[in-house]
C-alpha positions in Angstrom: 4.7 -37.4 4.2 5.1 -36.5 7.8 8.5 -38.4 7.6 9.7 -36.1 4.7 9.0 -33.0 6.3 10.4 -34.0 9.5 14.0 -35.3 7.5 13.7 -31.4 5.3 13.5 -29.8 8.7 15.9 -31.5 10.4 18.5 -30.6 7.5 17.1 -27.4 7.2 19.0 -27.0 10.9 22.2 -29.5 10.0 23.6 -27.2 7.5 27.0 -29.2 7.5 25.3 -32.3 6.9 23.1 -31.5 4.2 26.1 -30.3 2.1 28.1 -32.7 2.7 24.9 -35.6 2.1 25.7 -35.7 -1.4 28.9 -37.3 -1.1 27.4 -40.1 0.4 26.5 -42.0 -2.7 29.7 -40.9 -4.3 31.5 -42.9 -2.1 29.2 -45.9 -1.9 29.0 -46.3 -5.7 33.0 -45.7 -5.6 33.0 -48.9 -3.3 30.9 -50.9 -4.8 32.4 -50.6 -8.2 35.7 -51.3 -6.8 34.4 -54.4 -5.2 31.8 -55.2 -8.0 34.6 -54.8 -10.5 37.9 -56.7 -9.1 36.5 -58.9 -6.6 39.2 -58.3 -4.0 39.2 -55.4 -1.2 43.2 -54.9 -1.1 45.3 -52.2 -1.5 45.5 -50.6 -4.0 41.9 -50.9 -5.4 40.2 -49.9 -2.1 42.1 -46.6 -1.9 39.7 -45.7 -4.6 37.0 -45.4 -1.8 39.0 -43.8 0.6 40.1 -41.4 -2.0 36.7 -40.5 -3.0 35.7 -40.2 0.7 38.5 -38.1 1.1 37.9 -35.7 -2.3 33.8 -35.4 -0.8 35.3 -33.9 2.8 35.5 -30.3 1.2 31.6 -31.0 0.3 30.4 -30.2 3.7 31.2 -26.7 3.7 30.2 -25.9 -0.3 27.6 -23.3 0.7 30.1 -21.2 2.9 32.8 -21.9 0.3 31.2 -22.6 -3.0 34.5 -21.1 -4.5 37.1 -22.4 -2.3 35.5 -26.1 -2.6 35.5 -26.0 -6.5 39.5 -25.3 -6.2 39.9 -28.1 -3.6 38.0 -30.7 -5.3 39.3 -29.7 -9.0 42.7 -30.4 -7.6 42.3 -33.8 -6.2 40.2 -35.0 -8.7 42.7 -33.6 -11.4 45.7 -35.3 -9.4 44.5 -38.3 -8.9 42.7 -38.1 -12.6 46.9 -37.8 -13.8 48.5 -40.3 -11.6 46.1 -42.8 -11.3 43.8 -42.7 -14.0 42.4 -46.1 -14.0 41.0 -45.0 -10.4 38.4 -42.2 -11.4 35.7 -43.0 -13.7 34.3 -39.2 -13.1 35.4 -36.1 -11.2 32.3 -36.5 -9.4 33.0 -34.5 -6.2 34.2 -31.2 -8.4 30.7 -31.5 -10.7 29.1 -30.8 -7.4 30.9 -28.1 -6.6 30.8 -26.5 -10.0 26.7 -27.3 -9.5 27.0 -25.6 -6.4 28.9 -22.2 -7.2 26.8 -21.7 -10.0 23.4 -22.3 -7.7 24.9 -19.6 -5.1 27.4 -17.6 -6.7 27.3 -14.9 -9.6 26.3 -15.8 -13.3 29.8 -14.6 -14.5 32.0 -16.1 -11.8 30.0 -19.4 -12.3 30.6 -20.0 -16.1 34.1 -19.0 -16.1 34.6 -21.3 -13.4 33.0 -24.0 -15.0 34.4 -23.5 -18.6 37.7 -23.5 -17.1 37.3 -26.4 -15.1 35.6 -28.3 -18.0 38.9 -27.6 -20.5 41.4 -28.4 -17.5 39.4 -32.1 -16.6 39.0 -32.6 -20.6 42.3 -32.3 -20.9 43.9 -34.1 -17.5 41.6 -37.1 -18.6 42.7 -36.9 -22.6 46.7 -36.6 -21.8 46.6 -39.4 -18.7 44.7 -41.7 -21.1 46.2 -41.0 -24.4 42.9 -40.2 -26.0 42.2 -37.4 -28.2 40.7 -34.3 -26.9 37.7 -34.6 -29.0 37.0 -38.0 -28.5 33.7 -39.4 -27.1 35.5 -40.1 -23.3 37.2 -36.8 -22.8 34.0 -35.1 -24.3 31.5 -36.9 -22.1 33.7 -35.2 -18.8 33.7 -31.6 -21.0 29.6 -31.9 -21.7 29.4 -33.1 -17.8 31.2 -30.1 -16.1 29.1 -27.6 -18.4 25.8 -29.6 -17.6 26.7 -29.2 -13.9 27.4 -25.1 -14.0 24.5 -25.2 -16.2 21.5 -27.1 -14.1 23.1 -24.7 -11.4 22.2 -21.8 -12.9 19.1 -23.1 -13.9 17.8 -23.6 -10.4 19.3 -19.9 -9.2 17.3 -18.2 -12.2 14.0 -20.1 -11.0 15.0 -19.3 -7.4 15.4 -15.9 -8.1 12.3 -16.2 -10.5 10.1 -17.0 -7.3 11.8 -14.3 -5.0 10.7 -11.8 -7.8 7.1 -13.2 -7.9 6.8 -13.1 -4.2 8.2 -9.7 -3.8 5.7 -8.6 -6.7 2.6 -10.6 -4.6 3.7 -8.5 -1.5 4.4 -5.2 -2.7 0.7 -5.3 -4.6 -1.0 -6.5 -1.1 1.0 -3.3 0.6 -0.3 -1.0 -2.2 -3.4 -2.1 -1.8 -3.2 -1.8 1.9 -2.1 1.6 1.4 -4.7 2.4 -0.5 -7.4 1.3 1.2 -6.3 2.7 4.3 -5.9 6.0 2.4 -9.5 5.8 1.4 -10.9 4.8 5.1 -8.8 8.2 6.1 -10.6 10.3 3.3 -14.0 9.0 4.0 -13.6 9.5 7.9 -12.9 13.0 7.0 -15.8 13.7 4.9 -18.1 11.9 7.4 -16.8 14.2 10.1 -16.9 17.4 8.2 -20.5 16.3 7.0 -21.2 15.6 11.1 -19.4 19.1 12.0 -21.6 20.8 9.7 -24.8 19.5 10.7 -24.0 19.2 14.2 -21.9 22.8 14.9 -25.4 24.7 12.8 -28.2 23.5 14.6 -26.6 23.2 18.0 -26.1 27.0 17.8 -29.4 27.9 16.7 -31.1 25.8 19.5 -28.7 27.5 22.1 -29.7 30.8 20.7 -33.1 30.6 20.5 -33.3 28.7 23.9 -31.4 31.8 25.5 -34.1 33.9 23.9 -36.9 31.5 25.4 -35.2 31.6 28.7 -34.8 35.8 28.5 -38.7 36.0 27.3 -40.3 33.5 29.7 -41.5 35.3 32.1 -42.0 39.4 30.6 -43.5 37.9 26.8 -44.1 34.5 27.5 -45.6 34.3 24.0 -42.2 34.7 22.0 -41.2 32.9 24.4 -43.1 29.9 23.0 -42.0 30.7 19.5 -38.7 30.3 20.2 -39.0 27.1 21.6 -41.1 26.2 18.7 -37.8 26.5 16.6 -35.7 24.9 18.9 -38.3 21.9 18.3 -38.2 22.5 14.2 -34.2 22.5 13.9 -33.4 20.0 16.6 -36.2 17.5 14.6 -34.1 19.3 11.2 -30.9 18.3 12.8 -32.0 14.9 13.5 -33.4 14.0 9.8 -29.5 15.2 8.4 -27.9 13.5 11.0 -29.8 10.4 10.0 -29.2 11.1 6.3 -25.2 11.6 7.5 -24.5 8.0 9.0 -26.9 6.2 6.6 -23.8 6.7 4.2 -22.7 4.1 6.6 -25.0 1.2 6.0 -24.3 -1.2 3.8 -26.5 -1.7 0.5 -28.4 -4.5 1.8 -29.2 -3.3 5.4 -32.7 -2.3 6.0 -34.4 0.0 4.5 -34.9 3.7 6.4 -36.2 7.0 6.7 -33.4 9.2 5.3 -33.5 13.2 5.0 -32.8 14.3 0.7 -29.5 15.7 0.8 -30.0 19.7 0.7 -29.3 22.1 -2.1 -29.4 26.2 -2.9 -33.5 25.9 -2.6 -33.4 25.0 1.1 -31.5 28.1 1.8 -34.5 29.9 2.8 -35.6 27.4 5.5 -31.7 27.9 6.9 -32.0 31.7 6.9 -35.5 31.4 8.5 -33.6 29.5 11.6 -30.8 32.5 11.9 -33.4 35.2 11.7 -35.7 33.9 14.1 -32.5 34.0 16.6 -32.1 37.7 16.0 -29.5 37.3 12.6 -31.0 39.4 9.9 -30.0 37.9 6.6 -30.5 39.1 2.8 -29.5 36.8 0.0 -28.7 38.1 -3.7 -28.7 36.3 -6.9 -26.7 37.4 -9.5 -26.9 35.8 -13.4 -28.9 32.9 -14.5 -29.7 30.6 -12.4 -27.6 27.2 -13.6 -28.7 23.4 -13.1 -25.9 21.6 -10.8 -25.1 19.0 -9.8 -25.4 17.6 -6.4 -22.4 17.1 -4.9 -21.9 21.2 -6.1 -25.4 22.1 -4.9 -24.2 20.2 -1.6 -21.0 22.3 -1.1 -22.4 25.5 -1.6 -25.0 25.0 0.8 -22.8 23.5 3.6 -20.2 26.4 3.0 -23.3 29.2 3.6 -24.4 27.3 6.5 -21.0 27.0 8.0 -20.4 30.8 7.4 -24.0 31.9 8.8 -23.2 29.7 11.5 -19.8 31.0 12.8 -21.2 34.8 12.0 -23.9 34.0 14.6 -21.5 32.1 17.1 -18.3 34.1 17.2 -18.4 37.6 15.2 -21.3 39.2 17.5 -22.9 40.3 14.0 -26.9 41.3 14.2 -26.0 40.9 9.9 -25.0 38.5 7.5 -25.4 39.0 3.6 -25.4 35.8 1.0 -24.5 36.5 -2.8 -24.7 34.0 -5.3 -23.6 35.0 -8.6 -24.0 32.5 -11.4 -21.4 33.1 -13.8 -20.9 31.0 -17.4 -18.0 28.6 -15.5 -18.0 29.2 -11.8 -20.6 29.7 -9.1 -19.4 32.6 -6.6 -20.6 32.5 -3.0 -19.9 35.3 -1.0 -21.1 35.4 2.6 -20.2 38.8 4.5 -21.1 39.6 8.1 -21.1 43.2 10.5 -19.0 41.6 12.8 -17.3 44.8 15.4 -13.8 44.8 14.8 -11.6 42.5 16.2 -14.5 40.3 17.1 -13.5 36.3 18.1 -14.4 34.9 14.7 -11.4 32.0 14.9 -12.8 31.3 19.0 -14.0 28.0 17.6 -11.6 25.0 16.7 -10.9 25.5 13.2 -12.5 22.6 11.8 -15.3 24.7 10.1 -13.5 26.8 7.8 -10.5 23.8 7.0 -14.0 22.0 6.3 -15.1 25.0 4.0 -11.6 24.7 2.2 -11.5 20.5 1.8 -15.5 20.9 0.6 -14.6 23.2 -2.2 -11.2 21.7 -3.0 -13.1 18.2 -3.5 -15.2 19.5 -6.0 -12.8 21.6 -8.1 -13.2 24.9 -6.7 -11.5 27.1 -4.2 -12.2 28.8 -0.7 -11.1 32.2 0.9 -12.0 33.2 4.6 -10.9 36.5 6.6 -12.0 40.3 8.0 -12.9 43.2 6.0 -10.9 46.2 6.1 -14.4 48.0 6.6 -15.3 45.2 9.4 -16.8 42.1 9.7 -15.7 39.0 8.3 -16.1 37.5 5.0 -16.1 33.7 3.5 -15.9 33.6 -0.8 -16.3 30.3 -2.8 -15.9 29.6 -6.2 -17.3 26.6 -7.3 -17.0 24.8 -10.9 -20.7 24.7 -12.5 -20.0 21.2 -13.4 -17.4 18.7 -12.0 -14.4 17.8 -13.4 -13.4 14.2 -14.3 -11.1 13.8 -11.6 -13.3 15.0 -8.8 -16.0 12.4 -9.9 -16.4 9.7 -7.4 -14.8 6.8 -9.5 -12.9 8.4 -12.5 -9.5 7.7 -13.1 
């Protein structure tokens, strides 16, 4: 085995010699018929071999040439077929050439090639031997030069049948390459909005009410101790989400943890309680009936409040911040408006939480609008689909 892979690489780097390796046995069998057959190695019955040797030269560049060797051989083969035809039992050197144009060259070059050169060696052979053209002889040489141009084609067509396959096997492992680097990208977005959100809220709130600590420390040391009691409830609050945010990351069979639930419109009241106790005085009005949702809606609507209470408070100097929610028979509206002065740095941050407020409702079906008042202040609108459409469901096609 070793031995045959060593000989297939070696001619896979002699090209010359590996076309012209088939002429070989040609001119062996040409010899040893001549020999086998007379019993004598003079002239003229051992130009036979040399002839063949000579007709197989044009062999050794058929895959450069496959055209220009068909020609070549054809014509000896023919000439010597007319003036010495008890010297060639077969046209042996222009069957491989025929074999070999149609293995490299173009369907329709190939056959015409080969008919042509079937009719012209059916012919040559019936004339120089007085034989019919339809007679079992000069038919054996017609069927042989179409068998050759047709085992030819046969091995391009499962040549090209393979190239296909493998270029089929490829481009499906680069789709799917594609598409599951597409769907890495997509979920490293949601976990960093989902960290923004939780992360950007409760670090304001803790800086807020820890300036208001350090302000009341020493003249009302009492609110003073209230407000660090908040900074302990919503940096233990931020802790729970941001161990409910990258236990999205474990796996199904890691073990088992404490995880926060995943908050909804109820919880809305324990997020304004943090903003009011660091001086943001927020209402909230519900409008309609109130509908069941689901959670990933219940999910959006909350982060988009929180990320709009949370850049009022940071940015738009606002003492504050109303929340409407008006249930509707379709769509859930959430409209979060702020006193912000005029002109006040609402867009100091990076950007990220209002392009998150935009992807969050996009995902889900809905739609986002952020931007000042003419009267002043600043105000963030949703409008969320009451239920989610089939192609926002995780999974649907």
């Amino acid at each position: 085995m070793d031995v045959r892979r060593m000989w297939r690489q070696w001619l896979s780097r002699h090209d010359r010699v590996r076309d012209a390796l088939p002429g070989v046995p040609l001119v062996v069998i040409s010899v040893a018929a001549t020999a086998v057959g007379d019993n004598s190695w003079h002239e003229p019955y051992w130009f036979d071999g040399v002839w063949t040797a000579l007709s197989c030269l044009p062999l050794a560049v058929r895959s450069l040439r496959p055209l220009q060797v068909v020609l070549v051989t054809l014509a000896g083969d023919l000439a010597l077929m007319a003036f010495a035809p008890h010297m060639v039992a077969a046209p042996a050197a222009s069957l491989i050439a025929l074999y070999t144009l149609a293995a490299l060259g173009d369907r329709r070059t190939a056959w015409t090639v080969g008919v042509i050169a079937a009719l012209m060696i059916t012919g040559v052979y019936a004339g120089s031997h007085t034989e019919s053209l339809v007679g079992g002889a000069s038919l054996v040489r017609f069927d042989l030069a179409i068998a050759a141009t047709a085992l030819g084609r046969a091995v391009r067509s499962r040549r090209d049948h393979l190239a296909e396959a493998a270029g089929r096997v490829e481009l499906a492992e680069h789709t799917q390459e594609e598409e599951a680097r597409r769907r890495v990208t997509e979920e490293r977005v949601r976990i960093a909005r989902e960290l923004h959100d939780v992360v950007a809220h409760h670090i304001t709130l803790v800086n807020a009410q820890a300036g208001v600590a350090h302000h009341l420390m020493r003249t009302n040391p009492d609110r003073a101790y209230e407000a660090l009691a908040h900074i302990k409830d919503n940096s233990r609050t931020a802790l729970d989400e941001l161990r409910a945010t990258v236990g999205l990351l474990r796996q199904s069979d890691d073990a088992p943890d404490v995880r926060a639930p995943i908050p909804r419109l109820t919880d809305l009241d324990a997020l304004i309680g943090g903003f009011q106790s660091s001086g943001l005085i927020v209402t909230v009005t519900r409008l309609g009936a109130p509908h069941p949702l689901s959670p990933s809606i219940e999910l959006t609507a909350y982060r988009i409040v929180q990320e709009a209470l949370t850049n009022t408070h940071k940015h738009a100097s606002a003492t504050r911040a109303a929340i409407l929610l008006d249930y509707g028979p379709h769509l859930l509206r959430v409209m979060v408006t702020d006193d912000g002065r005029p002109g006040a740095p609402k867009g100091a941050g990076t950007g990220h939480g209002l392009i998150g407020m935009y992807e969050r409702a996009v995902a889900v079906g809905g739609s986002a609008t952020a931007g000042p008042r003419p009267e002043g202040g600043f105000q963030v609108v949703a409008e969320l689909p009451l239920a989610l459409a089939p192609a926002t469901v995780p999974g649907a096609s």
